[in-house]
Legacy VTK file of the C-alpha trace (Angstrom):
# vtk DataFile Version 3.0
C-alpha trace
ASCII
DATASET POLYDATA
POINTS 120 float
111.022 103.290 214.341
114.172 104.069 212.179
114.026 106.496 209.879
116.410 107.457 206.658
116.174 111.563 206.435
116.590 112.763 202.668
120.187 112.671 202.007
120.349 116.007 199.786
120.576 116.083 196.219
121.026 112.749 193.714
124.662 112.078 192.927
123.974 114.234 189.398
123.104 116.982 191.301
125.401 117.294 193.347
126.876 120.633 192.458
131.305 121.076 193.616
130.701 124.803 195.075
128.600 123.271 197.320
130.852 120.283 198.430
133.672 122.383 198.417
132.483 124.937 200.830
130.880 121.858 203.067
134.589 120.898 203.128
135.908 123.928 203.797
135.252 123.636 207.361
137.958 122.035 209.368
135.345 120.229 211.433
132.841 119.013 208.949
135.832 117.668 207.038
137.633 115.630 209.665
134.147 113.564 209.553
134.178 113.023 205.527
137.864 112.467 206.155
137.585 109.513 208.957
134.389 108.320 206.803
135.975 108.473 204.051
139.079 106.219 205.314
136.487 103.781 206.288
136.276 101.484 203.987
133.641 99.302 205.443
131.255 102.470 205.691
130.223 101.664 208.962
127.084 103.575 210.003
128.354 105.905 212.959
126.546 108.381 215.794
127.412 111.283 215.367
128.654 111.880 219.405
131.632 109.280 217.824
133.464 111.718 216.330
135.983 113.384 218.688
135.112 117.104 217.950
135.791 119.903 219.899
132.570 121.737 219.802
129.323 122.045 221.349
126.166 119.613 219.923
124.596 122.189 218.980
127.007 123.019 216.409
127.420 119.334 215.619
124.299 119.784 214.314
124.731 122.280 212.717
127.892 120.553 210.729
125.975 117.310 209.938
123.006 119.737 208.755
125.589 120.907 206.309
127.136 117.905 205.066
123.936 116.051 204.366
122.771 119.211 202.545
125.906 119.388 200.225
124.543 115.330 199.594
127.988 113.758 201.741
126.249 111.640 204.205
122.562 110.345 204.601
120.927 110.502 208.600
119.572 107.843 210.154
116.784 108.755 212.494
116.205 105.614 215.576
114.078 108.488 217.775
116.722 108.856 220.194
120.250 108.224 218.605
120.664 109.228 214.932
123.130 107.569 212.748
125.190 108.616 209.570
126.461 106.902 206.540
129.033 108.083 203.858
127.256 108.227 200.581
130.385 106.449 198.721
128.414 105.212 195.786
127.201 108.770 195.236
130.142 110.499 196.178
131.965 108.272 193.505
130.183 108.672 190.725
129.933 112.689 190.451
133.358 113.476 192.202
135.788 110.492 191.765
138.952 110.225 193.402
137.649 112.982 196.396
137.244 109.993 198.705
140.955 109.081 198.152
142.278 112.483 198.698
139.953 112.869 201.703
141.188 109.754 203.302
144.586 110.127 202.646
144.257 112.917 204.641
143.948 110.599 207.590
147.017 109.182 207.024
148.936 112.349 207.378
150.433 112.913 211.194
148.710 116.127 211.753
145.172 114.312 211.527
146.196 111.554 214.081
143.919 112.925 216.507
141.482 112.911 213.831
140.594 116.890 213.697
142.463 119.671 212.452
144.169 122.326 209.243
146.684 120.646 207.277
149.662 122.572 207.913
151.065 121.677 204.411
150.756 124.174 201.757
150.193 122.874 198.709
LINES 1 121
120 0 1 2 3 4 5 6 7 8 9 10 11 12 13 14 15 16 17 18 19 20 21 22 23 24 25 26 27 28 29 30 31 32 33 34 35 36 37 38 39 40 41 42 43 44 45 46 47 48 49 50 51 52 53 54 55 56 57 58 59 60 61 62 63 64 65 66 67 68 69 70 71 72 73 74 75 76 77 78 79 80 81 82 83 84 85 86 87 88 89 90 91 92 93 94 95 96 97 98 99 100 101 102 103 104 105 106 107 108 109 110 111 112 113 114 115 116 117 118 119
């Protein structure tokens, strides 16, 4: 049985402090950056990104982005999916999805994790 968990708030409530400190994280925004350079929004697992920390605190990290309204969770019982909430995303923040996958056209992010080391 597949099941869609509540994605956060609607795209008008959506408030910035929120996505801003769910972005803040170096790990939680290497996934909004290679979902956000996805064009197709594929639906991914969440084991598919290459992080560097435990499951538990994958959890923890998805937990957070969904919260902030980034991604919606698919639930399949065993597996559970994710999906970029572009439309969303769009409307209340435009242009964040550009900057965000820009970001994983830099060098630095080739291995698809990891701080900028460009000060802006």
């Amino acid at each position: 049985m597949v099941k869609e968990t509540p994605s956060g708030p609607a795209a008008a409530e959506m408030e910035l402090g929120t996505v801003l400190r769910a972005l803040s994280d170096e790990h939680r925004r290497a996934v909004m950056v290679e979902l956000a350079a996805d064009e197709e929004d594929r639906e991914r697992t969440c084991n598919s990104f290459d992080l560097p920390i435990s499951k538990q605190t994958q959890t923890h990290h998805f937990r957070a982005l969904r919260e902030a309204g980034l991604i919606c969770e698919i639930d399949y019982g065993n597996r559970k999916g994710i999906r970029l909430r572009r439309s969303d995303i769009d409307v209340r923040f435009p242009g964040l999805l550009g900057i965000l996958a820009a970001e994983a056209r830099k060098p630095e992010h080739a291995n698809g994790w990891g701080p900028s080391s460009e000060i802006i």
